[in-house]
N, C-alpha and C positions, 0 to 999 in steps of 0.2 A: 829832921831838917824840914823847916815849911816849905810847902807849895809857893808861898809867894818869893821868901830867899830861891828859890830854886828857879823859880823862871826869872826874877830879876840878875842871878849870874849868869845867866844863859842869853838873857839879850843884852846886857854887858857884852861878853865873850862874843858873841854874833855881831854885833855893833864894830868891836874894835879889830874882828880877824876877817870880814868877811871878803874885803877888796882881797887882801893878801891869801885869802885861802882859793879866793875866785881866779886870782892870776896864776895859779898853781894850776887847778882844773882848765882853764882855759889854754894855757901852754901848753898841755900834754891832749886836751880834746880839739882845740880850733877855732869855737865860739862861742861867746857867753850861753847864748839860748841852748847850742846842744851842751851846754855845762850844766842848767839848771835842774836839770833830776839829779843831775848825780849831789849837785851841792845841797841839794835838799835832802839827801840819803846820807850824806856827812853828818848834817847838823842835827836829825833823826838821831843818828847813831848815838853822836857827841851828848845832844840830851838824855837817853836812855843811860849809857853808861852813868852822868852824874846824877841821875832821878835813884838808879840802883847803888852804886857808891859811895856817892858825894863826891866834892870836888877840891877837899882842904888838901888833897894831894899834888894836886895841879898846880906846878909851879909857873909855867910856861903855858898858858890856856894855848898862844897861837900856834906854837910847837906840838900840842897836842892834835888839837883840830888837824893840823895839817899831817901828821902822824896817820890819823882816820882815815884821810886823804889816800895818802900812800900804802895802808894795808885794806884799803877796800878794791873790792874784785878788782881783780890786773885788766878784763876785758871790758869795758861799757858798751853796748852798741850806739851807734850813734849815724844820723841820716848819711853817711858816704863812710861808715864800716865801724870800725872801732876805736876807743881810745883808751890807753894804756896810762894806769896812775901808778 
């Protein structure tokens, strides 16, 4: 799989999940700003996983993404304690 298919589904994927992944994170932490490591550690992840797999599995990219979401660490710190994905 090239480098260039691969970030071009990837900012595809980012482009079209990112509000909805953001209202996910913000819901469960409080505020976008204290949401923004952690959405940054999602889409990390999300890229890694398809750099090493690929992605022709992926039927549901935003069900995926938000999957990341949900089994990434249960605690974030965050400025007034933690937040739970």
């Amino acid at each position: 799989m090239g480098s260039n298919a691969l970030d071009a589904y990837f900012n595809s994927v980012y482009s079209e999940t990112f509000a909805s992944v953001s209202r996910y994170v913000v819901s469960k932490c409080g505020s976008i700003q204290e949401s923004e490591d952690i959405l940054q550690n999602i889409y990390a992840r999300f890229y890694q996983r398809i750099a090493k797999k690929g992605y022709e599995d992926i039927e549901n990219a935003e069900a995926f993404v938000i999957n990341i979401a949900k089994t990434s660490p249960v605690h974030w710190p965050v400025r007034e304690g933690f937040c739970s994905l």
